[in-house]
N, C-alpha and C positions, 0 to 999 in steps of 0.2 A: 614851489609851484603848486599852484589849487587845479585839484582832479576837476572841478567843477565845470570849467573852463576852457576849451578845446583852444589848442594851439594852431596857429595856422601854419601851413606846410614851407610857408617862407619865411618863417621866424628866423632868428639871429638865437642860437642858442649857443652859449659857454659851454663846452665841451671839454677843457681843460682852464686847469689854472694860469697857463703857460703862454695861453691864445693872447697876443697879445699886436702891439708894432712893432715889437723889437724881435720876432719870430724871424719876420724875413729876413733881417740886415744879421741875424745870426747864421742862417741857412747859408748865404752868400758869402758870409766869411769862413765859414767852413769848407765852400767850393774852393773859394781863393787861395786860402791857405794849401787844399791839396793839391790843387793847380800849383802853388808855388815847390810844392814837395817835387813832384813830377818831373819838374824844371830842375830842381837841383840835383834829384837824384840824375838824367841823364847828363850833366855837370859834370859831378864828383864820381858818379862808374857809368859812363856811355858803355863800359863791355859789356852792362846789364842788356842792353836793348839792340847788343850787334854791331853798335857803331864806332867801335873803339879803330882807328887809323893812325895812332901815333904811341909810344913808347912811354913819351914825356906829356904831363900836363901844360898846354898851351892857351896860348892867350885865349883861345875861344870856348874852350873847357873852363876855364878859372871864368871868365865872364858871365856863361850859362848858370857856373851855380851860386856865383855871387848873385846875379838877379833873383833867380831860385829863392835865393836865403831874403832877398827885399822882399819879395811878392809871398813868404810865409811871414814875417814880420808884420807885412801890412795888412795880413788875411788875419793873424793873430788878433794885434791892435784894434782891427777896426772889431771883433768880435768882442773881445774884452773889456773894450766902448760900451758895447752894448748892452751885456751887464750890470752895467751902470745904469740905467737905464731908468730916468725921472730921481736918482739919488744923487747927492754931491761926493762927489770925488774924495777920498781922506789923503791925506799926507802921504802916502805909503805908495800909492794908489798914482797921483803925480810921481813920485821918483819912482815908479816901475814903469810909466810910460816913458820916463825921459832915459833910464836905460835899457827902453827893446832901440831907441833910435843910435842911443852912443853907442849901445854892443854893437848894430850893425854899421855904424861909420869904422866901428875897427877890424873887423873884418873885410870890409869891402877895402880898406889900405890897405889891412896884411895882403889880400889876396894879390889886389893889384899894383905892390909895392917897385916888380922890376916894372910896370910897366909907366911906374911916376919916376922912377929912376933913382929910387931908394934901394932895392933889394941889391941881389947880388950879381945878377944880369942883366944891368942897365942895357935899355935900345939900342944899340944895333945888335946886340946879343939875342936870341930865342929868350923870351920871357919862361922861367921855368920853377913851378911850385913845389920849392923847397920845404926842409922841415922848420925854418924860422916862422917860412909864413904859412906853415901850416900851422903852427901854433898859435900865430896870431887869429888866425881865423876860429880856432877852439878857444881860444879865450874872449873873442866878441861874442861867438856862439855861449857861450856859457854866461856875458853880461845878458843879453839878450833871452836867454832863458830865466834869470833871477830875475830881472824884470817883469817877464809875462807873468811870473809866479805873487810878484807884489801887485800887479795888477788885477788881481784876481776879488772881490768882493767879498771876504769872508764873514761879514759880520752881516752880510744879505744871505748869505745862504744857513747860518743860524738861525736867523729870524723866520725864514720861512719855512724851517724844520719845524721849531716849534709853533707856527702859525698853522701847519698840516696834523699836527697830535691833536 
């Protein structure tokens, strides 16, 4: 920038490298994603927040945090989108998107397995989240994090290490 030169007070000036359009749509998946935390944690322990009323996990406890675990999923994705951000997508990059969506289609079965009438307390029975489908739901959990992890841009955030040296 020339000293010579007086800027005017409603210039558009670069403040950071970062300043960008993909600023917002990262801010907002970062709400989203906590907003889905929020959700799952009062899901998986409402006695966090006082409102524990039942013994057993039920059907409307298993739902809250199954949504929970979509709406981080979706806050995740749409940020890790965004990253991307004017580059093409690599190989790696595609199949970590397509398993944050399969890890969460298998936990949302495990979860709500008695309630398809698969688990072990088919309807008319109290739908009740055992340790089978507890498992299932840590192992969608766990596709679903390899995923966000391959989703991740690594060869942009190289570049732009050495682009700042």
């Amino acid at each position: 920038m020339n000293s010579d030169i007086p800027v005017p007070a409603t210039a558009n000036i670069k403040t950071s490298p970062y300043d960008n359009a993909a600023t917002p749509r990262i801010r907002m998946s970062i709400v989203i994603t906590f907003g889905g935390l929020l959700l799952f944690m009062i899901g998986a322990k409402p006695v966090w927040f006082g409102w524990d009323r039942s013994p057993v996990v039920g059907f409307v406890q298993i739902a809250v945090f199954v949504l929970g675990l979509g709406i981080i999923c979706f806050g995740g994705y749409m940020g890790l989108l965004t990253l991307w951000w004017g580059h093409e997508r690599t190989i790696l990059g595609d199949i970590g998107s397509r398993l944050v969506g399969t890890g969460y289609v298998i936990a949302f079965f495990a979860g709500m397995a008695d309630v398809f009438g698969m688990g072990s307390h088919a309807l008319p029975q109290v739908p009740y989240f055992g340790p089978w489908q507890a498992t299932g739901v840590l192992v969608g959990q766990s596709i679903v994090a390899i995923g966000f992890l391959l989703l991740i841009p690594y060869h942009l955030v190289r570049r732009s290490k050495h682009q700042v040296e």
